[in-house]
C-alpha positions, -999 to +999 in steps of 0.1 A: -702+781-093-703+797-056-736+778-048-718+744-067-690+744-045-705+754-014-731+726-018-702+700-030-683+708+005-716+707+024-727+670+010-704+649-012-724+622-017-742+646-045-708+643-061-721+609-078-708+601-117-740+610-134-742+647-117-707+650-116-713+645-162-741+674-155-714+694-139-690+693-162-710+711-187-713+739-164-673+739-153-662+737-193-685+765-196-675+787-166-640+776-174-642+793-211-656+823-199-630+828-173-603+825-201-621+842-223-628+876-191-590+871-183-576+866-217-561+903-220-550+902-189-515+891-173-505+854-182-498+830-157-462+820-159-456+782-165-455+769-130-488+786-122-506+772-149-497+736-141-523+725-127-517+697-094-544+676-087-556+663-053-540+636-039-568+615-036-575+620-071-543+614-085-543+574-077-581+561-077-593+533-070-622+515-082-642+517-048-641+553-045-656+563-077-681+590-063-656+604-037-635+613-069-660+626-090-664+648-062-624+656-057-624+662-102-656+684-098-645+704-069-611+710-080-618+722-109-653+748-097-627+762-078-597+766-103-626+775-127-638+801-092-609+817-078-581+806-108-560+820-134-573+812-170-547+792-172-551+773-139-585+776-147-590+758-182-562+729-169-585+726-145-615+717-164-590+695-187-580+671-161-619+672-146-629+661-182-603+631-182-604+621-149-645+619-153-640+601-188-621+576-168-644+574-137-675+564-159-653+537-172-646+522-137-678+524-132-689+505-149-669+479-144-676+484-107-712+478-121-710+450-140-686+431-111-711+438-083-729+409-083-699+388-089-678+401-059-660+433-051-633+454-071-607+432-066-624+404-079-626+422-112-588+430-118-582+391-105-608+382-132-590+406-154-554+386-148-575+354-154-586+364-187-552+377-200-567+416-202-538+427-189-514+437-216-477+447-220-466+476-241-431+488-247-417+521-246-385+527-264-355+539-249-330+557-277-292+567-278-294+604-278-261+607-296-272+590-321-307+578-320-301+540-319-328+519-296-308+506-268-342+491-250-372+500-241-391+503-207-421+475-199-457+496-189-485+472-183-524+483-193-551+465-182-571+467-221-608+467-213-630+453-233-658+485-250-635+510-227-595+507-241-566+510-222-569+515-183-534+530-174-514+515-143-526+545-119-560+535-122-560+497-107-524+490-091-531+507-060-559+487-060-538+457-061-516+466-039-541+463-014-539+424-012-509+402-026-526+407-058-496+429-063-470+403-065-489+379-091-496+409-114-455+419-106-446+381-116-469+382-145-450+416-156-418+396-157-427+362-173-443+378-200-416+403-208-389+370-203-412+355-229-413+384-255-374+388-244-365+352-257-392+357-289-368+384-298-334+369-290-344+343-321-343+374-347-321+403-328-290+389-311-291+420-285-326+437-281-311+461-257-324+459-218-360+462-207-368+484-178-395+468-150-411+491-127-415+478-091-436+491-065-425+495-023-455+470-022-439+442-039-400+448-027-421+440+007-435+405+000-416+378+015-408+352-013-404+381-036-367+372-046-376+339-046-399+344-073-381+364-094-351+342-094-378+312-101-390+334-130-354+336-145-344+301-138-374+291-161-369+314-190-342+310-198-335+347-201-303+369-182-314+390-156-287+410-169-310+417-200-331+437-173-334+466-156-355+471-121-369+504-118-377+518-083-388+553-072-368+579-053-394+580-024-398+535-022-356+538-022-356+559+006-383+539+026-365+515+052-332+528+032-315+502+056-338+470+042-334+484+006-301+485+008-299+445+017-322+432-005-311+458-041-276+443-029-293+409-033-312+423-070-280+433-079-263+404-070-286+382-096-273+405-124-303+425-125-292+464-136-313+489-109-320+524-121-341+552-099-373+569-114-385+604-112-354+609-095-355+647-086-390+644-068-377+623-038-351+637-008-330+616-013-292+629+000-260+625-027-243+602+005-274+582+003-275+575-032-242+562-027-253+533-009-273+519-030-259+495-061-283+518-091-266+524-119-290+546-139-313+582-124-341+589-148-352+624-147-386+629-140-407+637-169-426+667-151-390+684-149-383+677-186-414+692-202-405+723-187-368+723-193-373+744-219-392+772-211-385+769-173-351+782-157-355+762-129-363+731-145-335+737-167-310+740-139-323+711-120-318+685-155-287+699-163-270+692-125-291+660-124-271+650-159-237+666-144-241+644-111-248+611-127-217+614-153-195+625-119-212+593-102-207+571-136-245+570-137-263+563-167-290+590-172-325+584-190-346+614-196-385+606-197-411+618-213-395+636-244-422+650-268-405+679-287-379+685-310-369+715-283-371+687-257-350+668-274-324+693-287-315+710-256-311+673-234-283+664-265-263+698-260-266+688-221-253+660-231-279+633-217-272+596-223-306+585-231-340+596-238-375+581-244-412+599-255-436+601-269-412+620-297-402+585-308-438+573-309-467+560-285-458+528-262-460+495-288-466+458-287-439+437-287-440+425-324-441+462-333-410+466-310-396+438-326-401+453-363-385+487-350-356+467-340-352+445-368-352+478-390-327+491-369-304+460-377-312+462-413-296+497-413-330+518-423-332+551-406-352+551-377-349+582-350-319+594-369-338+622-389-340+633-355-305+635-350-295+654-385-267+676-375-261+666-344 
């Protein structure tokens, strides 16, 4: 591993997919061994063992995919190296995925070459409708009822599955491919809004995440007003979703133009609120009307002190602001439990199932208006 690593910093461009496959082998190994020599030894607490990748790792891009094999190998040699076992075998987990996921871009990146760059392929990908919309309910933690769901866009591969969003929209948001992707988003969640309107009177409203990127191109109100204007649909029906860090970007021109949002009817919420610097005055400014709590702080909340601290005064602060508050990425009972005696408004997780179509939506809320159970076995004695 010492000779791996030095040889990895001396020359990354060994650091290709098909070595960094070979490598692996030799990290899942090491990485066993190391858990496996410190096993009776002290345990990591819970913040060591969560393991942070590098930053150029965490968004790729499709024309960088040996520089991030390197960055996945690397990373985890030297958790494997100089690591807890903890730290260690996370490590090698995220190596192993992140890889898995690099072949896959790669060969995309492959079989595009000779038609024209990266880009190309995602636009060719738009073209021929392989990007897909799943939804992602969003419950009533009082009493389980789905009050909406948020919108998460895939781009669905053909031989390779589901690409998430981290792995092509920065890509996009190179070029002003960005904003056609961003009106695509809406028309088709306008369109599976109004297929549901015809069955459910009130689906509940539909989160939309948006990206600094797109808040910064030019005719991007006028497109989104276009897009409502033709469908028919409420913007009120909708909610915008917009990270802590893009609010506090230009805070002055964010200010103006979520006024404008706002304005249309549109409901604005911040996400992974708690891993921005945002001030309490500056939240004040703007017209949001819902903080979602960062799932990273809600996995922890109950085995972490600090984490629990920092939900329970983000929940206490949005009720004194008359904030909604959505807690993400609940996948426990425990989870789940312990946001309810805080009181949270709203929750959603992978504890109320994996992200769905929209017909599959659509049955969950028809069941709900039939009266069938649902979440509320989850809610027994609450």
């Amino acid at each position: 591993l010492v000779v791996l690593v030095m040889v990895l910093r001396a020359d990354r461009s060994v650091a290709n997919t098909t070595l960094a496959v070979l490598t692996l082998i030799s990290i899942a190994v090491a990485g066993t061994m190391v858990v496996q020599g410190f096993s009776s030894g002290s345990r990591a607490t819970p913040a060591e063992a969560r393991y942070v990748p590098p930053a150029s790792a965490a968004l790729p891009q499709l024309s960088c995919i040996d520089d991030l094999a390197g960055d996945a190998v690397l990373s985890a040699c030297e958790k494997a190296l100089f690591g807890s076992a903890e730290s260690a075998a996370a490590a090698v987990a995220y190596a192993a995925n992140q890889i898995t996921l690099l072949i896959s871009l790669g060969d995309v990146a492959t079989a595009n070459k000779g038609a024209g760059s990266d880009l190309m392929a995602l636009r060719r990908a738009v073209e021929r409708d392989e990007l897909v919309i799943l939804y992602q309910p969003k419950v009533d933690l009082r009493d389980g009822r789905v009050v909406g769901a948020e919108a998460l866009i895939r781009w669905r591969l053909p031989g390779h599955g589901d690409i998430s969003p981290a792995q092509f929209i920065p890509l996009a948001e190179e070029s002003n491919l960005i904003q056609e992707i961003g009106e695509w988003v809406l028309k088709r969640v306008c369109r599976d809004y109004g297929a549901w309107q015809q069955q459910v009177p009130k689906p509940g409203r539909i989160s939309i995440n948006l990206s600094l990127k797109q808040l910064r191109q030019a005719e991007f109100l006028t497109r989104y007003r276009s897009v409502f204007d033709e469908s028919g649909v409420a913007p009120s029906n909708f909610e915008l979703e917009i990270t802590e860090t893009t609010l506090m970007t230009e805070a002055g021109r964010m200010v103006r133009l979520l006024d404008e949002l706002h304005a249309m009817g549109l409901h604005l919420s911040i996400d992974d609120f708690g891993t921005g610097y945002s001030s309490l005055s500056a939240l004040q400014q703007f017209p949001v009307g819902t903080l979602k709590i960062d799932q990273s702080f809600v996995r922890h909340a109950t085995v972490s002190r600090e984490d629990a601290t920092l939900v329970r005064t983000i929940i206490e602060m949005g009720k004194n602001l008359d904030l909604e508050v959505v807690a993400e990425g609940i996948e426990s009972q425990q989870q789940l439990d312990f946001l309810r005696s805080r009181n949270c408004h709203y929750g959603q997780g992978r504890l109320f199932g994996e992200p769905m179509t929209a017909t599959d939506f659509l049955q969950l809320l028809l069941a709900q208006v039939r009266g069938e159970e649902g979440y509320g076995r989850m809610f027994a004695g609450g």
